[in-house]
VEXSE-984833 format. One line per 3 residues: for each residue x, y, z of N, C-alpha, C. Coordinates in nm, 4 decimals, m for minus. Last residue first. Example, Ala and Ser with C-alpha at 12.3 -4.5 7.8 and 13.67 -1.06 7.14 Angstrom:
! residues 2
1.2850 m0.2250 0.7080 1.3670 m0.1060 0.7140 1.2900 0.0030 0.7870  1.3190 m0.5690 0.7800 1.2300 m0.4500 0.7800 1.3200 m0.3300 0.7800
END
This chain:
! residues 265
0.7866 m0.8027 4.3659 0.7735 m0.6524 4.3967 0.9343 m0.6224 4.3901  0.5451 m0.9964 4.1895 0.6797 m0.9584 4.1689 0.6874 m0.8220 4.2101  0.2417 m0.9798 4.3009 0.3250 m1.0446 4.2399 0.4417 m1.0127 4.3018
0.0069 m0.9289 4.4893 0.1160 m0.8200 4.4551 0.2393 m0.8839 4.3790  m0.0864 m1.1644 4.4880 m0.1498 m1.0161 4.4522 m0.0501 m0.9173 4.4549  0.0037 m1.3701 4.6368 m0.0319 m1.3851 4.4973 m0.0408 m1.2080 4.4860
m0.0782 m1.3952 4.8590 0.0376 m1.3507 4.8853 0.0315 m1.3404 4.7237  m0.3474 m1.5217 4.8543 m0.3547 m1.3840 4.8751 m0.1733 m1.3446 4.8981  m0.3868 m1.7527 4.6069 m0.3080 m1.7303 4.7581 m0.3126 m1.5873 4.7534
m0.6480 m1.7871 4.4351 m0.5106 m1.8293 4.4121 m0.4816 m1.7263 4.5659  m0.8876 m2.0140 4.2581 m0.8709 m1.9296 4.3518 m0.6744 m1.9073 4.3741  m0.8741 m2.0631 3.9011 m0.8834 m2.1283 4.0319 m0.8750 m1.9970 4.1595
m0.9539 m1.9231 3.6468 m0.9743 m2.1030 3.6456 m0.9637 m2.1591 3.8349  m1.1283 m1.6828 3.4643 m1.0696 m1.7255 3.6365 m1.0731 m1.8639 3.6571  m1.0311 m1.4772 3.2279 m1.1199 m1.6214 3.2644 m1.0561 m1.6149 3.4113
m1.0362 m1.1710 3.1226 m0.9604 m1.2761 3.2653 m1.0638 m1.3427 3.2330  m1.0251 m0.9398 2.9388 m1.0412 m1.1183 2.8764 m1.0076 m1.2507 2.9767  m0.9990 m0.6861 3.0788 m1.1299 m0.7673 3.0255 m1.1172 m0.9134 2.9398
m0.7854 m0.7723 3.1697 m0.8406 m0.7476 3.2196 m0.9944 m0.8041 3.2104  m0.5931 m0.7484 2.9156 m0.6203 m0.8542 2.9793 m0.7140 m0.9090 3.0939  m0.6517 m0.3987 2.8943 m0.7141 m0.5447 2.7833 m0.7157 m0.7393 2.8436
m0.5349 m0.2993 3.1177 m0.7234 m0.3246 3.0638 m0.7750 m0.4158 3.0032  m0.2923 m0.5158 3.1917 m0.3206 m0.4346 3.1406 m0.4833 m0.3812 3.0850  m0.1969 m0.7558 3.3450 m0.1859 m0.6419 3.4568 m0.2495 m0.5205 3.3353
m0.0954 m0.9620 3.1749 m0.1997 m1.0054 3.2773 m0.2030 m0.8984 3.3948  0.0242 m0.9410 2.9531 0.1136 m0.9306 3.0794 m0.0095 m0.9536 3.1838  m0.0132 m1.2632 2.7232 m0.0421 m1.1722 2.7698 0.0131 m1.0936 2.9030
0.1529 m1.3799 2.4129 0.1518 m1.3617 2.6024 0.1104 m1.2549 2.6134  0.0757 m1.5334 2.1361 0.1242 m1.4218 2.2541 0.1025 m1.4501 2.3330  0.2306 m1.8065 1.9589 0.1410 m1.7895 2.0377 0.1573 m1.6231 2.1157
0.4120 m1.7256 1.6480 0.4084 m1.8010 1.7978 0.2818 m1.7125 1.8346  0.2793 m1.7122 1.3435 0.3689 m1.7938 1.3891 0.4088 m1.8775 1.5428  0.1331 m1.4806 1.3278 0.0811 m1.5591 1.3760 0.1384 m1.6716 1.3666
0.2498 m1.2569 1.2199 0.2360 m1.3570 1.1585 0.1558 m1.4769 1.1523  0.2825 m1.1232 1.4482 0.1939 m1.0756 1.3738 0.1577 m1.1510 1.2606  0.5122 m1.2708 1.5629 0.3758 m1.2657 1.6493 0.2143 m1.2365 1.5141
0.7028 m1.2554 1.4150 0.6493 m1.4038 1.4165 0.5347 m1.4279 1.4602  0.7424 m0.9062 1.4049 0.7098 m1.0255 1.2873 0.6237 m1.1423 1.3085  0.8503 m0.9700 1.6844 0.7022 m0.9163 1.6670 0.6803 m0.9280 1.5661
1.0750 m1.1328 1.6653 1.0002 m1.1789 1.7367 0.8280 m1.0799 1.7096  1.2243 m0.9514 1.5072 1.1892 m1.1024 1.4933 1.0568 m1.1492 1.5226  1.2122 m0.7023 1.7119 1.2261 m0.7030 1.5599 1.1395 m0.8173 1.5053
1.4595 m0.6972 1.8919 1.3112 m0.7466 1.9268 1.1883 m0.7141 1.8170  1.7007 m0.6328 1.8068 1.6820 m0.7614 1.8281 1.5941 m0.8360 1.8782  1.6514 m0.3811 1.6962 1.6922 m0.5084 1.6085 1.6572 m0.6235 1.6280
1.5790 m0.2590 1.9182 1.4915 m0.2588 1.8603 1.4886 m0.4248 1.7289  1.8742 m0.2164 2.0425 1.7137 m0.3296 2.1229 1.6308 m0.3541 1.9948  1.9977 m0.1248 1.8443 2.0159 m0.2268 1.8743 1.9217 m0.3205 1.9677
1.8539 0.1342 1.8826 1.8488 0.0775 1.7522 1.9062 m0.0372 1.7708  1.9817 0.1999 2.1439 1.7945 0.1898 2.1423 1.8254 0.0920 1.9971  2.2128 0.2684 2.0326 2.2131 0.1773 2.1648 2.0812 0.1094 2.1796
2.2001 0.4590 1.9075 2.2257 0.3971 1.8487 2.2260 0.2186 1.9365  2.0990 0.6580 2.0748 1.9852 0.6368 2.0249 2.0296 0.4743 1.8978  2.3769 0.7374 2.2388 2.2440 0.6584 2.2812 2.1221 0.6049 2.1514
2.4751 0.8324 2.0191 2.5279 0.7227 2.0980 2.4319 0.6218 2.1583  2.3198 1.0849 1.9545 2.3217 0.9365 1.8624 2.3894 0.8334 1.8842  2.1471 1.2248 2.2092 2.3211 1.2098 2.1202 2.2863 1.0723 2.0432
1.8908 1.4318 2.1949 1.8958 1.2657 2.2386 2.0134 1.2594 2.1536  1.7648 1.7707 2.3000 1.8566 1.6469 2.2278 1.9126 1.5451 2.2765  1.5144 1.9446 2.3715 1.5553 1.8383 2.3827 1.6373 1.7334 2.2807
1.3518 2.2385 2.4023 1.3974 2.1290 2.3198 1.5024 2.0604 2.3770  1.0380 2.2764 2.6640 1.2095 2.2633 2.6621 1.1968 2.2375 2.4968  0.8349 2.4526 2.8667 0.8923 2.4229 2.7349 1.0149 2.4005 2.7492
0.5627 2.4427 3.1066 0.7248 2.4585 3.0646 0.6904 2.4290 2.9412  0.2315 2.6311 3.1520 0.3356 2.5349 3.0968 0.4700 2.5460 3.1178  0.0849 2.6173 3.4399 0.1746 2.7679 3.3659 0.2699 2.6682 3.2842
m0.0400 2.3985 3.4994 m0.1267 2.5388 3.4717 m0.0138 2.6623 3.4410  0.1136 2.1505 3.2439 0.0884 2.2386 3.4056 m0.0024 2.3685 3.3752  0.1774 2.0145 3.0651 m0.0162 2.0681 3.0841 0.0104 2.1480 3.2278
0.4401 2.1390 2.8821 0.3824 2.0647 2.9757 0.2400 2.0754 2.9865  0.6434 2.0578 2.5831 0.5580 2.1362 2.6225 0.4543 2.0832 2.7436  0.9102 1.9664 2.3782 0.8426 1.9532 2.4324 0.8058 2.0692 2.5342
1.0871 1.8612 2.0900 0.9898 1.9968 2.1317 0.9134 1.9874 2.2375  1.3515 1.6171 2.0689 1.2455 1.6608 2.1472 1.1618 1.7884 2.1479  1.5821 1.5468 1.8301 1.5305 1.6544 1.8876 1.3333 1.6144 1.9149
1.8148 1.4197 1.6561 1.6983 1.3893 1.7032 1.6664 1.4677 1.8005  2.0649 1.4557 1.3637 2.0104 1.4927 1.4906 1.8867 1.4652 1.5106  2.0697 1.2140 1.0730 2.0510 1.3638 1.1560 2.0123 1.3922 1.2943
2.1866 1.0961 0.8899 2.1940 1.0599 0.9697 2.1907 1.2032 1.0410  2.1359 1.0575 0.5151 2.1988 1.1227 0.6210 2.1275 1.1277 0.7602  2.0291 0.8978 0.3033 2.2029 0.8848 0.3368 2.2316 0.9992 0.4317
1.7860 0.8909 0.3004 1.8284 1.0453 0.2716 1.9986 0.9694 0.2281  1.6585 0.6483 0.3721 1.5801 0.7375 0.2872 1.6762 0.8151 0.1953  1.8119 0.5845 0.5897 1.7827 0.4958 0.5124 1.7249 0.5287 0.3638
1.7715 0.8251 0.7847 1.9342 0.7908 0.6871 1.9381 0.6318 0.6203  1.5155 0.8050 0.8200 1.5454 0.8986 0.7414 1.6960 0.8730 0.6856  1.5066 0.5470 0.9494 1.4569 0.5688 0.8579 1.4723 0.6718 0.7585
1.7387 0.6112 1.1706 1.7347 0.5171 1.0871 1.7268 0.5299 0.9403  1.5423 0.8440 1.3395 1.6698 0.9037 1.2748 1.7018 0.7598 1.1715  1.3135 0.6618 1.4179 1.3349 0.7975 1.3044 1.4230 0.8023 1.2461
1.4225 0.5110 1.5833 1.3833 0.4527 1.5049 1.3586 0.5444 1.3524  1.5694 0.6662 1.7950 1.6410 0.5814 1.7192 1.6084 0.5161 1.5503  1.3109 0.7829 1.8797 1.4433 0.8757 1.8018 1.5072 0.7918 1.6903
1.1572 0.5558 1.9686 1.1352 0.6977 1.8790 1.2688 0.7283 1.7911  1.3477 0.5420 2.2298 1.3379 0.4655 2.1128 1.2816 0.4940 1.9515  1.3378 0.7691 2.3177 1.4246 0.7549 2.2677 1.4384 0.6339 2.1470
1.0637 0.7325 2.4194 1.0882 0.8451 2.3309 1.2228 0.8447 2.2685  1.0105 0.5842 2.6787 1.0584 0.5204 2.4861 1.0611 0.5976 2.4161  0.9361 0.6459 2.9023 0.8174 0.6664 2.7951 0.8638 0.6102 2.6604
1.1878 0.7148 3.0248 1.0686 0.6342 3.0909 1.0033 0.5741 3.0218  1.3423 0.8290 2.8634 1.3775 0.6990 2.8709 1.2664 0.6207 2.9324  1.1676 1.0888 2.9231 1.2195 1.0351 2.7523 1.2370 0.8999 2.7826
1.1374 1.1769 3.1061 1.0637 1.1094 3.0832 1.0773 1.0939 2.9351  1.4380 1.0476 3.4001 1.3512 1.1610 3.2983 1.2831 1.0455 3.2097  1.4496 0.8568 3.6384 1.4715 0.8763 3.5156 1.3936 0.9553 3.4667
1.5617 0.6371 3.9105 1.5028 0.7709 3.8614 1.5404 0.8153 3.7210  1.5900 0.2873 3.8809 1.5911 0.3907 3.9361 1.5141 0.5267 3.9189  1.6033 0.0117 3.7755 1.6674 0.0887 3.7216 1.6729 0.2333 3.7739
1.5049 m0.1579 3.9940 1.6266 m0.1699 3.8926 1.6961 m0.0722 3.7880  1.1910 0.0043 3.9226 1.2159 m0.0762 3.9527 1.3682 m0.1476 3.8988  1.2201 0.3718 3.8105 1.1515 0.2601 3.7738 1.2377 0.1556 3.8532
1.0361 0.6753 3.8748 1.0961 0.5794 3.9397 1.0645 0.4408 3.8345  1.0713 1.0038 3.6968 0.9815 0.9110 3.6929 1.1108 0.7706 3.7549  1.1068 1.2773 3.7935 1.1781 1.1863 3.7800 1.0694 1.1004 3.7825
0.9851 1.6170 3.5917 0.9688 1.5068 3.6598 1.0470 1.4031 3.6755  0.9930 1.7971 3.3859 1.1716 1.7164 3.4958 1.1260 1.6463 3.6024  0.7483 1.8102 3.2658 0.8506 1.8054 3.1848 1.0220 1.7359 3.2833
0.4409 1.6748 3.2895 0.5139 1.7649 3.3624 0.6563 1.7339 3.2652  0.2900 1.5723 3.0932 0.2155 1.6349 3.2174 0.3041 1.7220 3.2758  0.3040 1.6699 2.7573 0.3606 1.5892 2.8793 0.2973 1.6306 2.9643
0.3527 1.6409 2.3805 0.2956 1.7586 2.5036 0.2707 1.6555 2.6852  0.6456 1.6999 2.2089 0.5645 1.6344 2.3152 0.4920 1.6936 2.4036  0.7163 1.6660 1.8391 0.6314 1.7193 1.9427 0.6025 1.6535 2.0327
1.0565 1.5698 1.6982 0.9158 1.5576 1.7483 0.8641 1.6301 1.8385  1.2496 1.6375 1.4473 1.1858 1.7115 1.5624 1.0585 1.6699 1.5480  1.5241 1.6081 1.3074 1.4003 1.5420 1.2752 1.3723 1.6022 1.4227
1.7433 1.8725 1.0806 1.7018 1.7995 1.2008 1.6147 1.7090 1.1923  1.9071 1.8946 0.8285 1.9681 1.9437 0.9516 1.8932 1.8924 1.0442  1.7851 1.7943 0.5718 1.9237 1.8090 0.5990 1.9619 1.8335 0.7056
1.4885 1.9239 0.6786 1.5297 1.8700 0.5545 1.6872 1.8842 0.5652  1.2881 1.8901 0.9265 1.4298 2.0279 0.8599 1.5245 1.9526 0.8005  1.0015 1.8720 0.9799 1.1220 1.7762 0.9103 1.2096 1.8523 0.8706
0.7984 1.7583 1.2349 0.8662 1.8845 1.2096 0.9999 1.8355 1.1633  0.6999 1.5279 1.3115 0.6463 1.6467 1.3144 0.7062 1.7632 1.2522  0.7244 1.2338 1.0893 0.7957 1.3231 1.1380 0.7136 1.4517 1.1776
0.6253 0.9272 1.1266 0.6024 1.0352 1.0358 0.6177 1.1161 1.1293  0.7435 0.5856 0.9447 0.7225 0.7093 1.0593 0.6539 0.7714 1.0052  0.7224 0.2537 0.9310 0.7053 0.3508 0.8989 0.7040 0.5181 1.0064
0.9021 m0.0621 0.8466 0.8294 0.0458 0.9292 0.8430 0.1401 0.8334  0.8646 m0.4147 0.7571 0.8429 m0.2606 0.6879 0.8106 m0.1727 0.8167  1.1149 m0.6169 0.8841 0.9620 m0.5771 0.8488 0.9911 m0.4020 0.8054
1.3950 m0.6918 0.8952 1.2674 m0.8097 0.8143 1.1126 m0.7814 0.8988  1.5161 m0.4683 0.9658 1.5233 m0.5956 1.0401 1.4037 m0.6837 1.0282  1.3664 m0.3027 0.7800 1.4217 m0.2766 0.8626 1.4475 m0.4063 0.9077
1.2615 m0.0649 0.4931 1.2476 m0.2229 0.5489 1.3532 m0.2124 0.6256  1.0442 0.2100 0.5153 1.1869 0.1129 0.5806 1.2121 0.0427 0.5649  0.9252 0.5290 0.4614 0.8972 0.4182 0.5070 1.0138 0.3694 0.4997
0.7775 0.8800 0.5786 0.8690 0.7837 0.5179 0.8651 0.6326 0.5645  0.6151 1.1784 0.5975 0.5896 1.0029 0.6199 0.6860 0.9810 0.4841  0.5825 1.4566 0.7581 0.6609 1.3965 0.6357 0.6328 1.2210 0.6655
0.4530 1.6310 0.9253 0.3983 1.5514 0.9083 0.4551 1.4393 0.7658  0.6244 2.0014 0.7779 0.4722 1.8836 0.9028 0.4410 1.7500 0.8347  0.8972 2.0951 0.7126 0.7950 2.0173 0.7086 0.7239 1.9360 0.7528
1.0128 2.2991 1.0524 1.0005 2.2120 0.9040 0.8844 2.1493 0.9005  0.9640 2.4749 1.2679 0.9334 2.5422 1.1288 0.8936 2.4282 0.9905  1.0040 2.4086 1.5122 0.9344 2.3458 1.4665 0.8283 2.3964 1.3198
1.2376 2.5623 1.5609 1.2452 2.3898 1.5450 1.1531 2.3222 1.4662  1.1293 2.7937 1.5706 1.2214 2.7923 1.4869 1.2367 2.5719 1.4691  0.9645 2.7814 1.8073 0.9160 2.7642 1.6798 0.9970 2.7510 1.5947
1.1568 2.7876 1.9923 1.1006 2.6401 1.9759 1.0357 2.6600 1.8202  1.2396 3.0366 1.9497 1.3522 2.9034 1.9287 1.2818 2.7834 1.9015  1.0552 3.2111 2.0598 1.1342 3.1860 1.8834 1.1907 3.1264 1.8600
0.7862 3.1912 2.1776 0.9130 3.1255 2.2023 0.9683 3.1089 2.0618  0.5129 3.1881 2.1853 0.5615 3.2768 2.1605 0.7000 3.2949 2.2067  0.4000 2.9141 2.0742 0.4354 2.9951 1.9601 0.4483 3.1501 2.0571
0.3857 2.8172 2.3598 0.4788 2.7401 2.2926 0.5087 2.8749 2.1294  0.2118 2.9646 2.4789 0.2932 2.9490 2.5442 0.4133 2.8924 2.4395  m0.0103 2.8830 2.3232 0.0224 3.0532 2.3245 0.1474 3.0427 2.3459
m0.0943 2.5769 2.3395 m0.0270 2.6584 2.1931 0.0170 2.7941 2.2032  m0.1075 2.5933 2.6097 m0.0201 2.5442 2.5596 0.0452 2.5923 2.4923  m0.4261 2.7328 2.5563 m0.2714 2.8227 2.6881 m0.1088 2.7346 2.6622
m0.5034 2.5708 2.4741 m0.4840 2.7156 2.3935 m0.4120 2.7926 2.4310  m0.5345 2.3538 2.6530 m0.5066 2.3360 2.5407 m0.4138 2.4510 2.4539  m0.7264 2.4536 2.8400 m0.5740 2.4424 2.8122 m0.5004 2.4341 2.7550
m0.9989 2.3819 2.7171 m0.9530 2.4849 2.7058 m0.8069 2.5095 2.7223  m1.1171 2.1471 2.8159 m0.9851 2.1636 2.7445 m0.9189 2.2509 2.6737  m1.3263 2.1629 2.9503 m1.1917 2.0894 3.0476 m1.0678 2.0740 2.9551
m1.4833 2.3275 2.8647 m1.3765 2.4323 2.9544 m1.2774 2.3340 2.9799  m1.4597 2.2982 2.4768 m1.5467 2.3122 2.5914 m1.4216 2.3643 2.7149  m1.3544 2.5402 2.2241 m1.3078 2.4146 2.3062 m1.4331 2.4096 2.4391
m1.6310 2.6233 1.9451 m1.5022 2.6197 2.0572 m1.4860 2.5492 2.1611  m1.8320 2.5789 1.8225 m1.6897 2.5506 1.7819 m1.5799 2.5925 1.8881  m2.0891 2.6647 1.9443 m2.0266 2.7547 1.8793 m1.8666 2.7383 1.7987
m2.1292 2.3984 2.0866 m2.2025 2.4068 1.9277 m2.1972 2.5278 1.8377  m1.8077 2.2808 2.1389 m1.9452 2.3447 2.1753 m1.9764 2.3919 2.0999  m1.5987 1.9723 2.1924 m1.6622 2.1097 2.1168 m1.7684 2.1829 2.1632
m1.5716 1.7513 2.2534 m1.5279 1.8343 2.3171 m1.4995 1.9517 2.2431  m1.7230 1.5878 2.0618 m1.7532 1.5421 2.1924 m1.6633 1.6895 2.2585  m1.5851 1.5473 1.8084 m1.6744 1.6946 1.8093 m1.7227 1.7340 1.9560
m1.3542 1.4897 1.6788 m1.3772 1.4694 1.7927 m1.4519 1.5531 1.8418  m1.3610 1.4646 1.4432 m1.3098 1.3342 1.4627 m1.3708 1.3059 1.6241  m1.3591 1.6947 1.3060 m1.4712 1.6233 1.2960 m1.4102 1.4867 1.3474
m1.1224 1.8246 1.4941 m1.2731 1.8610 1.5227 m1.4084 1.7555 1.4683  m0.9252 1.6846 1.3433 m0.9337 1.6330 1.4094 m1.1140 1.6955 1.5135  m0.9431 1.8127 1.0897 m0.9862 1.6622 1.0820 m1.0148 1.6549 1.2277
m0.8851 2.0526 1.1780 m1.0400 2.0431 1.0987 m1.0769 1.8792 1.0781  m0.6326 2.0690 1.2486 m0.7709 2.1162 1.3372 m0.9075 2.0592 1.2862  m0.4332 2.0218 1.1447 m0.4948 1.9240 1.0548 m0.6798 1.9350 1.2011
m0.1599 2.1168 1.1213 m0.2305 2.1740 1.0414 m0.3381 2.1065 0.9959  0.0272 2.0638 1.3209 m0.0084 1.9860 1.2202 m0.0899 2.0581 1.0813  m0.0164 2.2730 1.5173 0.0718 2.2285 1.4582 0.0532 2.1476 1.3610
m0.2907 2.1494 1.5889 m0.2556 2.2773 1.5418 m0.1624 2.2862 1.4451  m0.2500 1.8759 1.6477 m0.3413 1.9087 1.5874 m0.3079 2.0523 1.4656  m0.1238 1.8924 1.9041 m0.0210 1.8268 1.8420 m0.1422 1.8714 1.6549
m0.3308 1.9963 2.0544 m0.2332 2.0749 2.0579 m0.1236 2.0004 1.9154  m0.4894 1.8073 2.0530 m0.5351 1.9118 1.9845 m0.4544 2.0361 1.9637  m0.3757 1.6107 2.2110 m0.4288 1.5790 2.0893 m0.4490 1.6944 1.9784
m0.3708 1.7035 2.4683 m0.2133 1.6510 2.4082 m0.2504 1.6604 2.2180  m0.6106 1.6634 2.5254 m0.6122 1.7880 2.5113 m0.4702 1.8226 2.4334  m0.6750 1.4061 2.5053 m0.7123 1.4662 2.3752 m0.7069 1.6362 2.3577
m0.5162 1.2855 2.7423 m0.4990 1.2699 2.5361 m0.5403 1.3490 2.4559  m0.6603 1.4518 2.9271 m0.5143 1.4382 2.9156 m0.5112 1.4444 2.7764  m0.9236 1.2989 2.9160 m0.8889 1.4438 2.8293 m0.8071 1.5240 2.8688
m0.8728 1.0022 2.7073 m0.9232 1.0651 2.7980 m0.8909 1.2179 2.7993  m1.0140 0.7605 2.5099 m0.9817 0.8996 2.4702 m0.9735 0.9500 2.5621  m0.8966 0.4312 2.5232 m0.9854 0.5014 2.5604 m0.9234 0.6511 2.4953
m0.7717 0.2207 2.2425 m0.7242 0.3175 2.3796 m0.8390 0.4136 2.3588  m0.9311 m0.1031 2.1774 m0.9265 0.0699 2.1646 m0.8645 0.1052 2.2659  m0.9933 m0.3976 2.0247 m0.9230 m0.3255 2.1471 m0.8576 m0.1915 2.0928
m0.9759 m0.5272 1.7492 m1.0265 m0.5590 1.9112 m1.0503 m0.5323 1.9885  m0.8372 m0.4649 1.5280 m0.9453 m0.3660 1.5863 m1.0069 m0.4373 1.6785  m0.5894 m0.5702 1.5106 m0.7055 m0.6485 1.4271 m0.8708 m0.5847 1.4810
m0.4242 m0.4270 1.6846 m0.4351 m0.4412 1.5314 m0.5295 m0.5067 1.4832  m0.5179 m0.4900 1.9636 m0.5440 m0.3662 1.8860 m0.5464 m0.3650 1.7388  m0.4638 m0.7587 1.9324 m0.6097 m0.7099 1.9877 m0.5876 m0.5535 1.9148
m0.1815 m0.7519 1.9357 m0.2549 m0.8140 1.8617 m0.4036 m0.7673 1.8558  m0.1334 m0.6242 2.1962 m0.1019 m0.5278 2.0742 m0.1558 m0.6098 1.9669  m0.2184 m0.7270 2.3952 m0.2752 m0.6079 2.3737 m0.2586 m0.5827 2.2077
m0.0403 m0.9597 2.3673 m0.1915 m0.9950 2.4089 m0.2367 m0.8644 2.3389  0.1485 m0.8286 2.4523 0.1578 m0.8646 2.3019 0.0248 m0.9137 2.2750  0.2523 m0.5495 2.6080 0.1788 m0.6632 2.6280 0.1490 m0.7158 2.4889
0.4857 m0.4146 2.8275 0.3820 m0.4185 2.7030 0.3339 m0.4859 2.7007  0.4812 m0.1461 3.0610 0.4589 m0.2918 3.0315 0.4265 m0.2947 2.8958  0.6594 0.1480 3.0923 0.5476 0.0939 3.0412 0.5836 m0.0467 3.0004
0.9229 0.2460 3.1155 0.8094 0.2450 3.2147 0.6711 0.1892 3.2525  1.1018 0.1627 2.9639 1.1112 0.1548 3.0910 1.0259 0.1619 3.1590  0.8111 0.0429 2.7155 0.9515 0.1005 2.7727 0.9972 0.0727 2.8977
0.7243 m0.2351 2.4888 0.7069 m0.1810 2.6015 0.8238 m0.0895 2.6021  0.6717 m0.4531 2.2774 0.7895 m0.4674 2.3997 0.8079 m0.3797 2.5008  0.4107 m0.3967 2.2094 0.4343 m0.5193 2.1850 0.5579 m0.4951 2.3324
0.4189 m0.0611 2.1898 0.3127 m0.2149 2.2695 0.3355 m0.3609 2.2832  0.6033 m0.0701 2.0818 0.6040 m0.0281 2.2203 0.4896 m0.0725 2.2696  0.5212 m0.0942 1.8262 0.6950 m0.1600 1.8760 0.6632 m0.1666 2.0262
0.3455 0.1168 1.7952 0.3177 m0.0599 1.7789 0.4250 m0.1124 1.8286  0.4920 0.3615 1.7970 0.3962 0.2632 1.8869 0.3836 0.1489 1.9130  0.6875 0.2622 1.5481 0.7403 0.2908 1.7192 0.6027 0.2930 1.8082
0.5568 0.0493 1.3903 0.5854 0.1792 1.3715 0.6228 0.1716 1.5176  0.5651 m0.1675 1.0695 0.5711 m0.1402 1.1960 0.5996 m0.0102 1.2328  0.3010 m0.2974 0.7971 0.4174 m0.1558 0.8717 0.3988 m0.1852 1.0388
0.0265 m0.4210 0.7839 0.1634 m0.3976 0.6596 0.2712 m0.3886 0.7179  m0.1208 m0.3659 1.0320 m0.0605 m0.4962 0.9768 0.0390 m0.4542 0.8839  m0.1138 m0.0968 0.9948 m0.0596 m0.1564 1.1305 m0.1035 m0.2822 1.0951
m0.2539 m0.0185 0.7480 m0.1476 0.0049 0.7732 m0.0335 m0.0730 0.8889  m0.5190 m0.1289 0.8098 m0.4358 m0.2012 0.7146 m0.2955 m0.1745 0.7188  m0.5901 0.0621 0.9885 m0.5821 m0.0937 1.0215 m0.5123 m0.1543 0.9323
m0.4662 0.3368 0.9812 m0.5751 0.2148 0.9503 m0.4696 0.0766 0.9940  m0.2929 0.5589 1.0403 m0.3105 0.4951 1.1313 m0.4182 0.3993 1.1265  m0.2673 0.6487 0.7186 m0.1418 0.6254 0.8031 m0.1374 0.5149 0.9085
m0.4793 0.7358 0.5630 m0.4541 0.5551 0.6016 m0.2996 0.5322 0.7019  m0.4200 0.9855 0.5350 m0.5671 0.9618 0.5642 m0.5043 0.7767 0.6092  m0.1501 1.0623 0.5111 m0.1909 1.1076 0.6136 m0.3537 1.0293 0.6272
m0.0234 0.7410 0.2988 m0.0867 0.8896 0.3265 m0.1212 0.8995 0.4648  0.1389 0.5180 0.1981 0.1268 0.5401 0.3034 0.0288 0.6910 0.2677  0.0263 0.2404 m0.0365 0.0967 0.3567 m0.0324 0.0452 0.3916 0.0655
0.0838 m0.1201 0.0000 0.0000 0.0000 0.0000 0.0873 0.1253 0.0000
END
């Protein structure tokens, strides 16, 4: 298939193409479980991520920028009012976008071409991206709109960590920057735009060194295979048995030991 902005995120697409979501459902980040149970269920339209209005206020901001308000209004009219404007729980939204376009640096980042989709064959499957902001020869710049921006997010073994490594945003990177020096023959800086929901936003940009992101491109390689064989329907999935979706598909075969419940601490 040919990729466009209208079939990017179909169903047909997420069988064809792998993409750094889908990667991250299947294997997850530091912070986030994945679950392969889930990510099968989603691709074959089983299983929806709810809309909550965190997402969809993240949603309408990433929207603007995009230049694509008008799809996403008829997509999501539920938080509209019948004059077209934002209802109040997402009015924030507008205090984001003020906050962020009256900063000449960030906009300067986020001058390039919106929304560029390129594709990959990559470690025996097709991915695909699509870039927020594409400065043709000099950067790839994604948009993040976040709850809080220097938050330490705790993870188990591994400790305190900003919310790039928490969230796989690096993996992101890795997987971008690739595709474009698979595309281009050039291997470009990876850059964060990010923007908070606090009631007085932050803004940062954010650079990920290609040491690291070359470090991510080696996980990715070697968990690659294995989500092929899944989508193939070659091996069986596993479910993590802690996520909504497994949730709603618990059979209950026996009673089990109340030391049981907090699993693995």
């Amino acid at each position: 298939m040919i990729l466009t902005n209208e079939n990017y995120f179909s169903r047909e697409a997420s069988k064809e193409y792998l993409g750094v979501s889908q990667y991250k459902d299947f294997i997850g980040s530091l912070g986030k479980l994945g679950c392969e149970s889930k990510a099968l269920a989603k691709i074959n339209g089983d299983w929806e991520i709810e809309k909550t209005t965190a997402l969809l206020v993240g949603s309408y901001v990433d929207a603007h920028f995009e230049g694509t308000l008008d799809l996403f209004k008829a997509q999501n009219p539920e938080i509209f009012t019948k004059q077209g404007s934002l209802k109040a729980d997402y009015k924030h939204a507008e205090t984001i976008i003020n906050r962020i376009e009256r900063d000449k640096l960030f906009m300067q980042f986020m001058s390039g071409k919106k929304q560029v989709i390129m594709e990959a064959e990559m470690f025996g499957s097709k991915w695909k991206i699509k870039i927020d902001s594409y400065l043709e020869g000099k950067a790839i710049v994604d948009l993040k709109i976040m709850r809080e921006l220097h938050k330490a997010e705790y993870v188990k073994d591994f400790g305190y960590m900003d919310f790039i490594q928490y969230w796989g945003y690096d993996i992101q990177g890795a997987v971008y920057q690739e595709v474009v020096y698979r595309n281009t023959g050039k291997r470009l800086p990876f850059f964060i735009a990010a923007a908070s929901k606090e009631k007085e936003p932050d803004i940062e940009l954010i650079w990920i060194p290609d040491e690291h992101l070359k470090e991510k491109l080696i996980e990715v390689e070697q968990n690659t295979p294995k989500i092929v064989a899944l989508k193939n329907g070659d091996v069986d999935s596993i479910g993590c048995g802690l996520c909504d979706y497994c949730k709603h598909i618990k059979v209950l075969e026996k009673p089990i030991h109340f030391s049981e419940l907090l699993g693995e601490v």
